[in-house]
VOPAGU-2260 file (C-alpha; in pm, 1 decimal, decimal comma):
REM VOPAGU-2260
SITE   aa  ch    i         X         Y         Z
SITE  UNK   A    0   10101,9     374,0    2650,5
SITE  UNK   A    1   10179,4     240,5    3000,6
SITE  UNK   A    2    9986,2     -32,9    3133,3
SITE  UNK   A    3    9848,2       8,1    3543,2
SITE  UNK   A    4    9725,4    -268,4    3730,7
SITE  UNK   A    5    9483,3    -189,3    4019,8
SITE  UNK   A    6    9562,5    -428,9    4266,5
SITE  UNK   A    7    9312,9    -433,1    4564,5
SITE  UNK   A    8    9384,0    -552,6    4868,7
SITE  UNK   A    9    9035,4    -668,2    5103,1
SITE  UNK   A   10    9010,5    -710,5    5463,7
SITE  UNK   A   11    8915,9   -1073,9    5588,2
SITE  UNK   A   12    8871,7    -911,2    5986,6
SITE  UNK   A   13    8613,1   -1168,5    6051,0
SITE  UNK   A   14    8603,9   -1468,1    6227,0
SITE  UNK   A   15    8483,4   -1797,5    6027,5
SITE  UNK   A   16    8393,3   -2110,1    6213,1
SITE  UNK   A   17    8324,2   -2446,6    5964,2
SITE  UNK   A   18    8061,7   -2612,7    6102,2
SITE  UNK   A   19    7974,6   -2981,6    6036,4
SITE  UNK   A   20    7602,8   -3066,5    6076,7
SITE  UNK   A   21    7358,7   -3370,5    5917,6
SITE  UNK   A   22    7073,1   -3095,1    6001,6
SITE  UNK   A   23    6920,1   -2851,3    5739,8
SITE  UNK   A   24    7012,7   -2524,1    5735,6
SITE  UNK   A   25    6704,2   -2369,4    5953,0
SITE  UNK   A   26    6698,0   -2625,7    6173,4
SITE  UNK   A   27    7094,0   -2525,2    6308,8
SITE  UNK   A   28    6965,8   -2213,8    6274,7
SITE  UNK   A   29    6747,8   -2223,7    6509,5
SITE  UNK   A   30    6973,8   -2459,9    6735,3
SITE  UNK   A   31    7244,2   -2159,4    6707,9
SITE  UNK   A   32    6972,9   -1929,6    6799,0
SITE  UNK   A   33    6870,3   -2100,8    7139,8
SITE  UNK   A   34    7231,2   -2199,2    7199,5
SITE  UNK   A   35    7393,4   -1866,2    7148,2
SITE  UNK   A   36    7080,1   -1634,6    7238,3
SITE  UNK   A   37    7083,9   -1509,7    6881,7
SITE  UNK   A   38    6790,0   -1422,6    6638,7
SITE  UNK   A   39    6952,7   -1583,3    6289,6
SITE  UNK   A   40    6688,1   -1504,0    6040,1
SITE  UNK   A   41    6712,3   -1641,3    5656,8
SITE  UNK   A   42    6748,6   -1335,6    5386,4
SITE  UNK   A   43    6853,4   -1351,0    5063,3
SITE  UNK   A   44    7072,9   -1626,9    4903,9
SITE  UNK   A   45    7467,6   -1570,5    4878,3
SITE  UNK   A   46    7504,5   -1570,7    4534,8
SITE  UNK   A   47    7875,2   -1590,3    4362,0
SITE  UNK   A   48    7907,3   -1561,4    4010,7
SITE  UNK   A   49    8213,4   -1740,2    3907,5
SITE  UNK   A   50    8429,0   -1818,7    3581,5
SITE  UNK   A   51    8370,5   -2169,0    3523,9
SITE  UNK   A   52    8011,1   -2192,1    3569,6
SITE  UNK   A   53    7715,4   -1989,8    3308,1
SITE  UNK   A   54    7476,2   -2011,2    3600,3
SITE  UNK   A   55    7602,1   -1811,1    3975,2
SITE  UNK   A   56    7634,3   -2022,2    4273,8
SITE  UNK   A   57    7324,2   -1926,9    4528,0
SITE  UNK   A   58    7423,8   -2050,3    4891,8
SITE  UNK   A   59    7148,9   -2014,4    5210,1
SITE  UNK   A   60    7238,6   -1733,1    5456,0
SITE  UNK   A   61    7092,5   -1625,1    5773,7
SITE  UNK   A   62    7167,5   -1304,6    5980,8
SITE  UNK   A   63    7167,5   -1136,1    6281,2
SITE  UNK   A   64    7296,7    -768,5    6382,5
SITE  UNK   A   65    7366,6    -744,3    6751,3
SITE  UNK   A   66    7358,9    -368,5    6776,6
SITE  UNK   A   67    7468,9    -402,5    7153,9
SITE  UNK   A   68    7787,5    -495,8    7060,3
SITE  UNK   A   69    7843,8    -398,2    6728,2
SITE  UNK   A   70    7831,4    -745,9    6581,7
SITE  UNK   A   71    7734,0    -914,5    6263,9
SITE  UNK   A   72    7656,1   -1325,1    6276,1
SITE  UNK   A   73    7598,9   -1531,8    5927,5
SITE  UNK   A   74    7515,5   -1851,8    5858,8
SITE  UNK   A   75    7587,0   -1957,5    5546,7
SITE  UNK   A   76    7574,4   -2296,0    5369,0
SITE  UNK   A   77    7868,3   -2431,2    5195,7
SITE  UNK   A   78    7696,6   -2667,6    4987,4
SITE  UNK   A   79    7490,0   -2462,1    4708,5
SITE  UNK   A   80    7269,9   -2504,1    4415,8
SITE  UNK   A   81    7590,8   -2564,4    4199,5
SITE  UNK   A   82    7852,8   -2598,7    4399,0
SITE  UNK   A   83    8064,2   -2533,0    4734,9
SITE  UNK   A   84    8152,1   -2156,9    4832,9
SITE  UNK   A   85    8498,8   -2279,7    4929,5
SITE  UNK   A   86    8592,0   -2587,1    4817,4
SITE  UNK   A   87    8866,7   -2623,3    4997,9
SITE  UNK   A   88    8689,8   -2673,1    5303,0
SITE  UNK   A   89    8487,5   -2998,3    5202,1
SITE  UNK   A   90    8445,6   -3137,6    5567,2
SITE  UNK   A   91    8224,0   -2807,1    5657,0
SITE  UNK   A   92    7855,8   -2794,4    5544,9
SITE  UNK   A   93    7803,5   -2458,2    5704,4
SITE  UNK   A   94    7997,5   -2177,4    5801,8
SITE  UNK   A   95    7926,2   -1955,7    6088,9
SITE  UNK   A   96    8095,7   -1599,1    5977,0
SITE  UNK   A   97    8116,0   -1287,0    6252,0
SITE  UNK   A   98    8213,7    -941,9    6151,8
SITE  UNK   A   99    8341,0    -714,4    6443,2
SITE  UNK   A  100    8544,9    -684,4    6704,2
SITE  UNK   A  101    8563,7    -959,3    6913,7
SITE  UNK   A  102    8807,5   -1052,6    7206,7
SITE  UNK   A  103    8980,7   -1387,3    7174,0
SITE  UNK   A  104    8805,4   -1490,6    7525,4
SITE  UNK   A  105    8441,1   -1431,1    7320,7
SITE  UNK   A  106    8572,2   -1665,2    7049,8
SITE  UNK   A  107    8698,4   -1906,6    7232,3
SITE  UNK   A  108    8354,6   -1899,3    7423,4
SITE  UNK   A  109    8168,0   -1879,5    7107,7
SITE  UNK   A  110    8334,0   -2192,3    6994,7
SITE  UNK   A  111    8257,5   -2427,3    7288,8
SITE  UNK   A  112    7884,6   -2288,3    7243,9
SITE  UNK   A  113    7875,2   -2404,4    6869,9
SITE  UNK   A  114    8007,2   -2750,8    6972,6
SITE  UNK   A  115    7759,2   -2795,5    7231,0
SITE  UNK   A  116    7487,5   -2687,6    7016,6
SITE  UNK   A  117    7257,5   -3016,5    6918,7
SITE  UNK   A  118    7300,9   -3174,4    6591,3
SITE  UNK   A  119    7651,4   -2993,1    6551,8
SITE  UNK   A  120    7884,8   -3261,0    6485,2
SITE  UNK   A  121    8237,4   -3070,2    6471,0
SITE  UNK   A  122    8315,2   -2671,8    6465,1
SITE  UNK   A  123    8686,4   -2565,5    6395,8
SITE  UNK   A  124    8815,0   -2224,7    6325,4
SITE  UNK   A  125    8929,4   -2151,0    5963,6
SITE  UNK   A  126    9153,6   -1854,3    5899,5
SITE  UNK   A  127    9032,8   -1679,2    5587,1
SITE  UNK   A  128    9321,3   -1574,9    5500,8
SITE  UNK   A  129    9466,4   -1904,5    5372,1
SITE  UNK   A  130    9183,0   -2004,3    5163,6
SITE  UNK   A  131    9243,0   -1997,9    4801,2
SITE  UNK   A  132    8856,2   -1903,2    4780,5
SITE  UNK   A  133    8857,3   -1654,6    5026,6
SITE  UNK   A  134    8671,7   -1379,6    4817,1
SITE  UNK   A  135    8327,5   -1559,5    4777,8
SITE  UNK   A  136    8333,4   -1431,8    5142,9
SITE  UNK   A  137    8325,0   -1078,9    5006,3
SITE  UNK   A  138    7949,3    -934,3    5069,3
């Protein structure tokens, strides 16, 4: 009997922004908020179940849905109750993920907004499709 393989292919069209930050994750929250005239509001943890580990990662998330405009902002942490989401990315403690279309003048914009934002100490654009871990983006 033949063997098939299913072999799935996901879209990463998102933006991701790493975002390093001493702060805790509701106070850049809220920064983000005034800065970028958002309304970030926590929900449920990100949780990833992985291989390795008995017990599923669980990572802080906020959200926002900007009907207007068709967008979709998270906040989630990198650093989680047993691990990173994407480990390659070790200099990020947060990463600011958008889902929709968005011109490269918005991102650019949005970019210089993070930076400027208080208690943000570096943002940099990450291109999800080079991450090895690129699937505990998946929600």
């Amino acid at each position: 009997m033949a063997k098939l393989i299913l072999d799935i292919e996901y879209d990463y069209n998102f933006i991701l922004f790493g975002i390093s930050c001493h702060e805790r994750d509701y106070r850049l929250s809220w920064a983000l908020n005034n800065t970028l005239h958002l309304e970030l509001a926590k929900t449920e943890d990100l949780k990833i179940d992985t291989k390795k580990q008995k017990e599923s990662l669980s990572h802080a998330t906020f959200y926002y849905a900007n009907e207007q405009d068709y967008l979709e902002y998270y906040l989630i942490a990198n650093k989680g109750t047993m691990g990173l989401l994407l480990p390659e990315q070790k200099a990020a403690d947060f990463f600011l993920l958008i889902k929709g279309s968005v011109t490269a003048e918005t991102k650019i914009l949005l970019l210089k907004a993070v930076k400027e934002t208080s208690g943000v100490l570096m943002v940099f654009e990450i291109d999800p499709n080079k991450l090895k871990s690129k699937e505990n983006l998946l929600f």
